[in-house]
C-alpha positions as CSV (number, residue, x, y, z in Angstrom):
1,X,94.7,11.5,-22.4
2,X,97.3,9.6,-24.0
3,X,101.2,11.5,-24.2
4,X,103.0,10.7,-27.1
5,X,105.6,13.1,-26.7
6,X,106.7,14.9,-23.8
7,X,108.6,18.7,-22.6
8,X,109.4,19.4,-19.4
9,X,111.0,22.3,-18.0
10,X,113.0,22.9,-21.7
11,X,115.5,25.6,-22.1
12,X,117.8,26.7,-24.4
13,X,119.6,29.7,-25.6
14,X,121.7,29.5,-28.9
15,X,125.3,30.6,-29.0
16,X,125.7,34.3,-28.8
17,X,122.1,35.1,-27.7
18,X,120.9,36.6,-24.5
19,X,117.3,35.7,-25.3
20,X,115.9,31.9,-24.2
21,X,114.5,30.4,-27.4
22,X,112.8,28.0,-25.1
23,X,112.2,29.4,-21.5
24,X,111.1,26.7,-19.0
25,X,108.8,25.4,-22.1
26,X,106.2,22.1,-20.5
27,X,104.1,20.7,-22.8
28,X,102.7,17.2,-24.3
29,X,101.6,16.2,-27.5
30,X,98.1,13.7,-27.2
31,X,99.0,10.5,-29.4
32,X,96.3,10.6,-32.3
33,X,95.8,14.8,-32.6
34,X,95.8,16.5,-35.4
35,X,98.0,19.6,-33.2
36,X,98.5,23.2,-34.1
37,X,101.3,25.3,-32.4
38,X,100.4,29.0,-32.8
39,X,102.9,32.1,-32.1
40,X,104.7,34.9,-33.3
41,X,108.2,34.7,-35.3
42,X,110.6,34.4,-32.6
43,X,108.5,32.5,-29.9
44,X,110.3,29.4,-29.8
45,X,108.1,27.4,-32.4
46,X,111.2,26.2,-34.8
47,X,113.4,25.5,-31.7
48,X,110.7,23.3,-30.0
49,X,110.5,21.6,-33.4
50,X,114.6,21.0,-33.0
51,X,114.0,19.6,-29.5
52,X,111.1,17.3,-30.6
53,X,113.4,15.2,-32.8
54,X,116.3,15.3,-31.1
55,X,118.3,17.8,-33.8
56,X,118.8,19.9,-30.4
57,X,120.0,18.8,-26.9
58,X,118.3,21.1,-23.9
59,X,120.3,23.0,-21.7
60,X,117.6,22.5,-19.2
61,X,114.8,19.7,-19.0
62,X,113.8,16.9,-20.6
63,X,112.3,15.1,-23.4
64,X,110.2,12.1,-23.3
65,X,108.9,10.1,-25.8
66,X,106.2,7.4,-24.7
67,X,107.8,8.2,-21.3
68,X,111.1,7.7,-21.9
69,X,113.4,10.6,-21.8
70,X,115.8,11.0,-24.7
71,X,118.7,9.7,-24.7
72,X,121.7,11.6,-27.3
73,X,123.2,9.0,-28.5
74,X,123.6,8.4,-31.9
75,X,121.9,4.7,-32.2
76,X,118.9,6.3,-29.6
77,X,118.6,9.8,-31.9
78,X,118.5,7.2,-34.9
79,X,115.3,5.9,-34.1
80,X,113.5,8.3,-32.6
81,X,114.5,10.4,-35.8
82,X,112.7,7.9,-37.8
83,X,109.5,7.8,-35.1
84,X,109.4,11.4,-34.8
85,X,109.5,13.0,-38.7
86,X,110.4,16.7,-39.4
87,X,109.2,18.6,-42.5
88,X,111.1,22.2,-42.7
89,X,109.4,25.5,-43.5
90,X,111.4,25.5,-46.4
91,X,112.4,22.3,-48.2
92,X,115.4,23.3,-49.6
93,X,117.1,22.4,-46.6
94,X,115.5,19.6,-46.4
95,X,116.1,17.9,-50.4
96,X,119.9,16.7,-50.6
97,X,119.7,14.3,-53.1
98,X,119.4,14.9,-57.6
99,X,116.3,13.5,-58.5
100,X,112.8,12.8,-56.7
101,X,112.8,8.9,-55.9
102,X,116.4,9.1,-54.7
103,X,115.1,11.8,-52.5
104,X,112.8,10.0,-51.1
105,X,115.1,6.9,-50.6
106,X,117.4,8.8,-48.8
107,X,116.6,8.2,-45.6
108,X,115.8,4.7,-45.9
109,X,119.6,4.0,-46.8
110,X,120.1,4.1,-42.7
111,X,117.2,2.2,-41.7
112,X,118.2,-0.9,-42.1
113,X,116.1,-1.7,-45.6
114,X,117.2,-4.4,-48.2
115,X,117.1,-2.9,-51.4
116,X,114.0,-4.7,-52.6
117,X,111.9,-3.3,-49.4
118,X,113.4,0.3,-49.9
119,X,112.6,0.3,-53.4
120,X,108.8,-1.1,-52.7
121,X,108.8,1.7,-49.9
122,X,109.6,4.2,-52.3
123,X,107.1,3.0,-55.3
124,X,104.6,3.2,-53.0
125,X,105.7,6.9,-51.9
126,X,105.8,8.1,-54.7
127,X,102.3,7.1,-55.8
128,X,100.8,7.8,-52.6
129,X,101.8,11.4,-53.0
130,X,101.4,11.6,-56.9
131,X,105.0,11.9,-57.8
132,X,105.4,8.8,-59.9
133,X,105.8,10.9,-62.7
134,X,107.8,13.4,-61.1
135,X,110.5,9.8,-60.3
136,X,113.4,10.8,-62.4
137,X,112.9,14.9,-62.6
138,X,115.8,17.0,-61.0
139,X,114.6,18.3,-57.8
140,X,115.8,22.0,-58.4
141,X,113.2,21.6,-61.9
142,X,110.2,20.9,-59.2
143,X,108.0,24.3,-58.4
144,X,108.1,25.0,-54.9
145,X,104.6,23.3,-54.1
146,X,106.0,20.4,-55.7
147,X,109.3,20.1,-53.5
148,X,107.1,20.3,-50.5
149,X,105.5,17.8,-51.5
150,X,108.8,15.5,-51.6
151,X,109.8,16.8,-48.7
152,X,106.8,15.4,-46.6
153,X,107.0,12.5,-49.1
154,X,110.7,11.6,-47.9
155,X,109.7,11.9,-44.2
156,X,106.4,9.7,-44.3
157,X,108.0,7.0,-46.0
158,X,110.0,6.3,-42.8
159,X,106.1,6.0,-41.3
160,X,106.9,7.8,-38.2
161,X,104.1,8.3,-35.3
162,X,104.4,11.9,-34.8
163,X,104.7,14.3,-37.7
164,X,106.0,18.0,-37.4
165,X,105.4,20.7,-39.8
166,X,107.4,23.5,-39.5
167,X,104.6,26.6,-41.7
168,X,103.7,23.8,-44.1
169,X,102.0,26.5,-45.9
170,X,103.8,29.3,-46.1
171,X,104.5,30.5,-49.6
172,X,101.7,28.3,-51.2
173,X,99.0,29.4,-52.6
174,X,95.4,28.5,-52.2
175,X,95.2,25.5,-54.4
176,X,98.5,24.0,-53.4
177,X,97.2,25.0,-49.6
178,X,93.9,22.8,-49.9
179,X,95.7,20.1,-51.7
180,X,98.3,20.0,-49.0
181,X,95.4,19.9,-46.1
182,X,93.9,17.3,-48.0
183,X,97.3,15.3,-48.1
184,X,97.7,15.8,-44.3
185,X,94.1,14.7,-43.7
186,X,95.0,11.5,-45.6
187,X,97.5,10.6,-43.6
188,X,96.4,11.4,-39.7
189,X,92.8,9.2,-41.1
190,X,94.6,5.9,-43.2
191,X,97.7,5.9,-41.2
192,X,97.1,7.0,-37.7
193,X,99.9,9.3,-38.0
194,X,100.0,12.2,-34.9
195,X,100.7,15.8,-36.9
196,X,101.8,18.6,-35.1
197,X,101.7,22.0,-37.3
198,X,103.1,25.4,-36.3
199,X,101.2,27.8,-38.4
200,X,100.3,31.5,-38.3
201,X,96.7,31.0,-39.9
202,X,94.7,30.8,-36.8
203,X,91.7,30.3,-39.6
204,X,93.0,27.5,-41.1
205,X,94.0,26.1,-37.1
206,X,90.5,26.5,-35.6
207,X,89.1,24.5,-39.2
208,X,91.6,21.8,-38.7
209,X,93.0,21.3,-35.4
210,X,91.9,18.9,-32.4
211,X,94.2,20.7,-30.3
212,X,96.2,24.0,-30.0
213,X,99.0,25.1,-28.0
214,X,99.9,28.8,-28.0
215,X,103.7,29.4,-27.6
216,X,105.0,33.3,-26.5
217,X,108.2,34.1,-25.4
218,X,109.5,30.5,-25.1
219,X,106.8,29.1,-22.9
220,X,103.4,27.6,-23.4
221,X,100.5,30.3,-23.0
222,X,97.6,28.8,-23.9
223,X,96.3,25.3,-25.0
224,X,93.4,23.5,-25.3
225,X,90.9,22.2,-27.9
226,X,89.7,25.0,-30.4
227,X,87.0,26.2,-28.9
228,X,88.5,26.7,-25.6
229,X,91.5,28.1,-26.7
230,X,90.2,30.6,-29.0
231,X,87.1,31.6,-26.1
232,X,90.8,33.5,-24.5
233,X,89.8,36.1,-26.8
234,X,91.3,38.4,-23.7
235,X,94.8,36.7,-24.0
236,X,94.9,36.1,-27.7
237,X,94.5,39.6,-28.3
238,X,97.2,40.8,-25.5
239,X,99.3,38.2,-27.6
240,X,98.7,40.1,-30.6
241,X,97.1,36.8,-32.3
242,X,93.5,37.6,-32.6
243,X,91.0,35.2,-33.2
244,X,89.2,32.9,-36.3
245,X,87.1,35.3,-38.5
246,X,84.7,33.0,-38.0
247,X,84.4,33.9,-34.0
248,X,83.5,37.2,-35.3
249,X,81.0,36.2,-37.7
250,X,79.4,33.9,-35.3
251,X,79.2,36.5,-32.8
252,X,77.7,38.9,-35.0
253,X,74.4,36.3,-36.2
254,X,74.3,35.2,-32.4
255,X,71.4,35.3,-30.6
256,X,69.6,37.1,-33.7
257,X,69.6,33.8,-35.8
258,X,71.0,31.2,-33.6
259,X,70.8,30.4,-29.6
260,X,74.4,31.1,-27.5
261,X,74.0,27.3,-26.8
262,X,74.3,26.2,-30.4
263,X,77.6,24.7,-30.6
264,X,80.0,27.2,-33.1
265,X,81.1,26.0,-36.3
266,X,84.7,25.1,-37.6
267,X,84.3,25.9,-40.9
268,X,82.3,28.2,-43.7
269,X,80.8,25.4,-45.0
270,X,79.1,24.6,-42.1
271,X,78.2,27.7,-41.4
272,X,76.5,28.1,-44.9
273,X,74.6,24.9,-44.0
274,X,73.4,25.9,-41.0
275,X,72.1,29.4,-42.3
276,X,70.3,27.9,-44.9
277,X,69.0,25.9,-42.7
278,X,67.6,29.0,-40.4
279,X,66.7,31.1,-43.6
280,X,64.0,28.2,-44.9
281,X,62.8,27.4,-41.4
């Protein structure tokens, strides 16, 4: 498999703390995956995240991107800030500027841009993500869904190669969620971009997800693709994470209507195909 981005051997412990964040953390992220990074509050998820794009130095280990371990200067952090893009649980630390296109601009003003490619960039931005007519609104007048959106907005138009989401979900509700996962879809399909969520909605990372990594305690537990990961129903549960509902359901209709070799699916829908399927036949 191909690394995009690499940890080894991470730790760190903020100021005043007696409690690693990040205990001896190893891990790589596969160039092309849609990831999901699944934990408790408190297990190091938002700290990796800090690591990932250089926000953070470690106090132990190393970070590699393509290879090559970071480097903290400022003209090194620059770029890989603009290869590596982070979206914040909560965007308004993450939306400095007074309207929605200047926003968005922001972080073009240090890449180097002439003013006629930033302003394409941005056009382009904010049609891609339907905020054309959102150009001129005050960002504090956007709803919360909406300032999310921005947020992402203002990191993709830097088209990085790895994407992190810090709970890109939390606080949305359903509609906003699908039209968000649609968004994200979008963009790891047209534009090759690798994502790398931390979520607590082990449903919605079984559905999505190419690969999972299960952070406890500052160090990698688990990770695998879906179906593997999720099979540790043993350690999920001494994790105190459980498994998909749809493990459950699966395991309740097999062998009765399906054989144990039928490969399990990754969504209701599929599930609802494949039990109509067995009801007519």
């Amino acid at each position: 498999m191909d690394w995009l981005l690499e940890i080894e051997d991470v730790c760190y412990t903020y100021p005043g703390s007696e409690t690693p964040a990040l205990n001896g953390l190893t891990m790589r992220v596969p160039r092309g995956k849609r990831c999901v990074l699944l934990g408790h509050n408190g297990c190091g998820k938002s700290t990796l995240f800090l690591h990932m794009n250089g926000i953070y130095a470690p106090e132990r280990g190393v970070v590699k991107w393509k290879g090559e371990a970071f480097s903290y200067r400022r003209t090194f952090l620059s770029q890989i800030r603009q290869k590596v893009g982070l979206v914040f649980q909560d965007p308004e630390q993450q939306l400095i500027a007074s309207t929605v296109a200047e926003d968005i601009s922001y972080g073009l003003c240090s890449a180097g841009l002439s003013d006629d490619e930033a302003k394409r960039k941005v056009e382009q931005a904010l049609v891609r993500f339907g905020l054309e007519h959102f150009r001129e609104r005050p960002v504090h007048h956007l709803s919360l869904g909406q300032k999310k959106r921005v947020a992402l907005a203002g990191v993709m138009v830097l088209e990085p190669e790895l994407l992190l989401l810090d709970e890109p979900t939390a606080y949305l509700d359903r509609l906003h969620t699908r039209l968000l996962m649609k968004e994200l879809e979008r963009i790891h399909r047209e534009e090759g971009t690798t994502i790398v969520m931390a979520t607590h909605d082990i449903d919605l990372a079984y559905e999505w997800a190419d690969w999972v990594f299960v952070i406890e305690d500052g160090r990698l537990a688990l990770e695998g693709a879906p179906n593997e990961v999720f099979a540790r129903r043993d350690v999920l549960e001494g994790l105190q994470l459980g498994v998909p509902l749809l493990f459950d359901v699966w395991e309740a209709l097999v062998p009765s209507f399906f054989p144990e070799t039928e490969a399990r699916p990754r969504n209701v829908a599929d599930l609802k195909e494949r039990l109509a399927r067995c009801l007519v036949d």
